[in-house]
Backbone bond lengths (Angstrom), bond angles and torsions (degrees), N, CA, C in turn:
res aa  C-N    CA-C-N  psi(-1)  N-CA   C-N-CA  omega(-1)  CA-C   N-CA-C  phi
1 X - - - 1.453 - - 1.531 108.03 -
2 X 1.060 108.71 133.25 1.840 119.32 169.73 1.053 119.49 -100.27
3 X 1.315 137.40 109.23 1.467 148.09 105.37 1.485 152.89 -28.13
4 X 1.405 111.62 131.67 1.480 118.26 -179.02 1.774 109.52 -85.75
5 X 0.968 118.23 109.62 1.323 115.50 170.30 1.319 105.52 -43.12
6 X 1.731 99.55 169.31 2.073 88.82 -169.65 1.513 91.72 -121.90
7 X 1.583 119.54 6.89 1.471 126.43 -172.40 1.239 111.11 -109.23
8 X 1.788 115.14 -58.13 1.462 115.65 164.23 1.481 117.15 -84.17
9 X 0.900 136.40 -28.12 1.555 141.43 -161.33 1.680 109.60 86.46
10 X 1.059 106.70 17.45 1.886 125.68 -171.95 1.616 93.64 -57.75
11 X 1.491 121.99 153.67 0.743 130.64 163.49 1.661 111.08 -90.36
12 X 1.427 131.47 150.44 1.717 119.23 -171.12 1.308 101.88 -172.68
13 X 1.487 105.75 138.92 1.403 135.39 -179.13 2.072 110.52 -65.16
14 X 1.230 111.22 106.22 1.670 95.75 179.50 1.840 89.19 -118.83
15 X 1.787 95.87 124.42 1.676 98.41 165.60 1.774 104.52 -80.65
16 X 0.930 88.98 167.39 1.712 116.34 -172.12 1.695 111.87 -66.32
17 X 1.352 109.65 -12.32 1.732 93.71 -167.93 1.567 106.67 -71.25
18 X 0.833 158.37 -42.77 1.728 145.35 138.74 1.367 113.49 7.31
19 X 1.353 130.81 -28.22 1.738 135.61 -173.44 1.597 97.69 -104.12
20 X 1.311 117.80 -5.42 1.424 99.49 175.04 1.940 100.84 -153.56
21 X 1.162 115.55 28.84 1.481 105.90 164.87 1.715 105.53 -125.72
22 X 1.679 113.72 -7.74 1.582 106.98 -173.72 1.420 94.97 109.73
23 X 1.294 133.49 -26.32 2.116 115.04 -167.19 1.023 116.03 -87.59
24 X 1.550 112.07 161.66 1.757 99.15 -156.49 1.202 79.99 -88.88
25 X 1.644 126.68 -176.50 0.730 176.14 66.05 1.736 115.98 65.16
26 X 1.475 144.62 109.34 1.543 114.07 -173.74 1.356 95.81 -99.28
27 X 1.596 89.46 147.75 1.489 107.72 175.48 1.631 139.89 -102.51
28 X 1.544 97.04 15.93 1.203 126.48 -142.47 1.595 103.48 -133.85
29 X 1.306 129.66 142.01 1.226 116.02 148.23 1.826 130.45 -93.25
30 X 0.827 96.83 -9.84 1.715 96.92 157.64 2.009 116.80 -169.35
31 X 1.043 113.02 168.21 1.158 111.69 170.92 1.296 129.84 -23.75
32 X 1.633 98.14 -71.18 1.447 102.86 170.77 2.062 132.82 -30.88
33 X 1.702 87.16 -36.21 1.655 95.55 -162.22 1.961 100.49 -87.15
34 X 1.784 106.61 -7.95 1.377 107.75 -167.58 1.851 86.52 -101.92
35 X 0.865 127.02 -23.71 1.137 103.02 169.73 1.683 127.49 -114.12
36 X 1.255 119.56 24.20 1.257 138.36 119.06 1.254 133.65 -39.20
37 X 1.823 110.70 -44.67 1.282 97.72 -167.58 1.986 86.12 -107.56
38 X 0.983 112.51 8.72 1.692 98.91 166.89 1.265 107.86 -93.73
39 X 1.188 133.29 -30.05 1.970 141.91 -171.56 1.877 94.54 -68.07
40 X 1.309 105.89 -13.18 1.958 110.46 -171.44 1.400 93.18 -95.64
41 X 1.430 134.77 -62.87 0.972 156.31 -142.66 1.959 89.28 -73.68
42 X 1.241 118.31 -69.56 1.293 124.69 174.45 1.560 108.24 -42.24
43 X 1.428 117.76 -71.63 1.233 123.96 -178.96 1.939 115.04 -32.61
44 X 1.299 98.83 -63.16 1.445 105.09 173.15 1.499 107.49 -49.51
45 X 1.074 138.64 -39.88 1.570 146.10 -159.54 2.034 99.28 -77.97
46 X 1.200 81.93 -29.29 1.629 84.38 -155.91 1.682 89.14 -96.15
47 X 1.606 136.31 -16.48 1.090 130.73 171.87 1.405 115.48 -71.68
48 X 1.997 113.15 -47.03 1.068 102.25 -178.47 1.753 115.73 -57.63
49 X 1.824 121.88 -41.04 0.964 120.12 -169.56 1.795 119.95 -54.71
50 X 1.543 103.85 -29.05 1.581 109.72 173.54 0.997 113.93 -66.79
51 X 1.262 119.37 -50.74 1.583 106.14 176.30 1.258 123.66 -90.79
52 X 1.304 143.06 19.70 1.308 138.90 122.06 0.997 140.99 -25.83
53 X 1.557 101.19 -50.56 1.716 128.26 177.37 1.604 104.57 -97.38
54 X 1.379 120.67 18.88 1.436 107.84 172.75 1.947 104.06 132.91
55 X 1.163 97.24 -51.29 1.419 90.15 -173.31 1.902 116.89 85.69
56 X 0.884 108.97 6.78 1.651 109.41 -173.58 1.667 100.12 -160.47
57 X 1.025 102.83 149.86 2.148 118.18 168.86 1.853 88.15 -43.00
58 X 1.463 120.45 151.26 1.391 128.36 170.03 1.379 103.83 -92.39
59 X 1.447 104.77 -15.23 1.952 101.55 -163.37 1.752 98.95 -106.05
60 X 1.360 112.98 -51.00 1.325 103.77 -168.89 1.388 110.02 -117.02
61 X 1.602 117.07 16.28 1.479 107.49 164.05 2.095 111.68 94.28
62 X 1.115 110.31 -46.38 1.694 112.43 172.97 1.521 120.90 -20.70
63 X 1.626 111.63 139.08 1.533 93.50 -159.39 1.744 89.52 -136.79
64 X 1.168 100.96 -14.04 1.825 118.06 177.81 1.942 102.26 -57.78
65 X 1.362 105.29 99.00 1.441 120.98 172.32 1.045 112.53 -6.89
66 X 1.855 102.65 -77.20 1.307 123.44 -175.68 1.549 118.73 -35.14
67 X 0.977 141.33 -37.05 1.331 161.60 136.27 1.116 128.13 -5.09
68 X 1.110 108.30 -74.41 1.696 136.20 -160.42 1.613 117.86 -71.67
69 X 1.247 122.78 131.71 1.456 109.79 169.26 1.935 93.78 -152.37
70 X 1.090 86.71 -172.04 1.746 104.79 -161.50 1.242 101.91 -100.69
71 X 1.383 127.30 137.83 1.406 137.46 -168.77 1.380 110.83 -149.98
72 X 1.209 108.56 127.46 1.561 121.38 -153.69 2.101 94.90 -95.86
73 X 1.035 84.62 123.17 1.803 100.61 -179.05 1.233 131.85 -68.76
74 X 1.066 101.46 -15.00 1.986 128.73 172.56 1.623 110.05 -105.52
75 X 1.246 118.61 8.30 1.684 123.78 -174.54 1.270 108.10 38.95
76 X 1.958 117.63 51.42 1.291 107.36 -162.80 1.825 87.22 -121.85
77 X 1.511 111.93 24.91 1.498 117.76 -173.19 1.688 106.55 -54.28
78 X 1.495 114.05 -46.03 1.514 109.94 -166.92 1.765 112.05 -68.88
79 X 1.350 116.70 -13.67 1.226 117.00 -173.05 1.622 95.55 -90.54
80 X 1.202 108.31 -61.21 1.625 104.33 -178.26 1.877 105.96 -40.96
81 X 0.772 127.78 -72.24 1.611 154.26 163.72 1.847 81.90 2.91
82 X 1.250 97.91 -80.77 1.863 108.07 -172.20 1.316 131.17 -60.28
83 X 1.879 100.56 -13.95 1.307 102.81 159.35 1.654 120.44 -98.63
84 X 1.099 122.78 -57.92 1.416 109.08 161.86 1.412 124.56 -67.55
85 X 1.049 153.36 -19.58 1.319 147.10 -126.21 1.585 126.39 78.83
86 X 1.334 107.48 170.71 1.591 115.68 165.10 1.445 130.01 -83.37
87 X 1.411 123.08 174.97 1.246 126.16 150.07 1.684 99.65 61.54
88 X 1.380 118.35 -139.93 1.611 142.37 -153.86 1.653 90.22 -82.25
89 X 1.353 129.72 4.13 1.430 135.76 -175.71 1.477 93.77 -88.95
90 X 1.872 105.58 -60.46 1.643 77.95 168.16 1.200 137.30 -82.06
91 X 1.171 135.67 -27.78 1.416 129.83 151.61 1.707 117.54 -5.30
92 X 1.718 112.23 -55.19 0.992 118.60 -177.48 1.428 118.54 -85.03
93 X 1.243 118.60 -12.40 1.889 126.94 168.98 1.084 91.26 -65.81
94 X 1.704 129.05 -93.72 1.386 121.83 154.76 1.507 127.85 36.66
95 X 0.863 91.75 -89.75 1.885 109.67 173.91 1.543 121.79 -52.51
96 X 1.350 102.57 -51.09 1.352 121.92 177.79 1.336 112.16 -48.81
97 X 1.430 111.87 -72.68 1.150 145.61 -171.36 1.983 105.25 -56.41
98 X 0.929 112.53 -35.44 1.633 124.46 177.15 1.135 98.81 99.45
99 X 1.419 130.82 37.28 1.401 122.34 -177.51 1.816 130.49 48.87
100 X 1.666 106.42 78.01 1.144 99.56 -150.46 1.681 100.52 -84.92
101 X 1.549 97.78 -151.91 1.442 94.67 -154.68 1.730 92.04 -106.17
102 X 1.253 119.99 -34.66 1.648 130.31 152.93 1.444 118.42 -86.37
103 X 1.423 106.37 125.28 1.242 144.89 12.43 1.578 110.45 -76.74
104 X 1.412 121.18 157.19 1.105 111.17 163.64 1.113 130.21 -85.99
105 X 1.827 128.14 114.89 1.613 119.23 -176.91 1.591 113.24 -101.20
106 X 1.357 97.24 163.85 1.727 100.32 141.69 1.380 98.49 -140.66
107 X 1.822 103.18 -172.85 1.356 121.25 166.29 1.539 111.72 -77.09
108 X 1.027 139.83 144.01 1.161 150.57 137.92 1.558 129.76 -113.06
109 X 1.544 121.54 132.57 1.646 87.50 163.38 1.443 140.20 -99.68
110 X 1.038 126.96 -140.27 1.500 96.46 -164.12 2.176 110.00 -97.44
111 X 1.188 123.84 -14.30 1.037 138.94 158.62 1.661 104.32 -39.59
112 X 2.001 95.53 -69.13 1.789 89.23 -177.03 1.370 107.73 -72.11
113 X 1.122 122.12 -48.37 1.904 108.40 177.35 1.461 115.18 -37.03
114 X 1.185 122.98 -38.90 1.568 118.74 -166.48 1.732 100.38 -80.21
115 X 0.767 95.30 -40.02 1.777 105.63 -176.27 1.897 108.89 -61.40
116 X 1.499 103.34 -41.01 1.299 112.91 178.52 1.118 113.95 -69.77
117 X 1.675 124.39 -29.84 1.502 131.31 -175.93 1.851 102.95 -86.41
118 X 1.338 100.75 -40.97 1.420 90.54 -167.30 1.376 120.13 -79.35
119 X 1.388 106.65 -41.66 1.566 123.16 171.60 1.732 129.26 -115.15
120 X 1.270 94.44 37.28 1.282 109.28 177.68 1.779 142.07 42.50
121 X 1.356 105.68 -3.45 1.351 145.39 167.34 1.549 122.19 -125.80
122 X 1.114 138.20 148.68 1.352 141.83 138.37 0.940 127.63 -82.91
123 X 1.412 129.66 116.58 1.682 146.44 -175.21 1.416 104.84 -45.47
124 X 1.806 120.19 -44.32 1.867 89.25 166.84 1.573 126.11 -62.39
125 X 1.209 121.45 3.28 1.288 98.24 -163.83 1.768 96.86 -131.30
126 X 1.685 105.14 23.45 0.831 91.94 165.08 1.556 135.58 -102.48
């Protein structure tokens, strides 16, 4: 059977065992193009969640994506962490959830997060 990749538009060979073991279906013509289109899929997930909560660092203003991550306001990150998961896991609780009002976040980027974890303040705001 031939397939259109849904990432490159590649043309690609899919054998049949998917119609008789239960697996879906690939949608992809190789690795590369399936995790291409998940690194987009995340990215977008993790944009809407930044700017929900602000879209920029709360302490020093930074607005460069790359940057930015979510920082829990009650230093209650390691507990949340163990109940949903890490990383792009919460991003996706987040979402689910309608963005609740516990835990409490903001944006930070990663300069002030590290500064906030290590030394308990951030130097802009001191």
């Amino acid at each position: 059977m031939i397939k259109i990749c849904e990432q490159g538009g590649n043309e690609f060979e899919v054998k049949t065992p998917h119609l008789t073991k239960g697996l879906k279906p690939k949608k992809y013509c190789s690795k590369e193009c399936s995790c291409k289109k998940q690194k987009e899929y995340y990215q977008k997930r993790k944009i809407l969640v930044l700017e929900h909560y602000g879209g920029k660092c709360a302490c020093c203003g930074e607005t460069k994506i790359e940057f930015l991550t979510l920082d829990h306001t009650d230093n209650d990150g390691r507990k949340h962490r163990e109940e949903v998961g890490a990383g792009s896991q919460i991003y996706g609780w987040l979402v689910r959830n309608n963005f609740p009002l516990e835990p409490k976040l903001q944006v930070l980027c990663w300069n002030c997060q590290e500064a906030k974890t290590h030394y308990g303040y951030c130097p802009h705001k001191k």
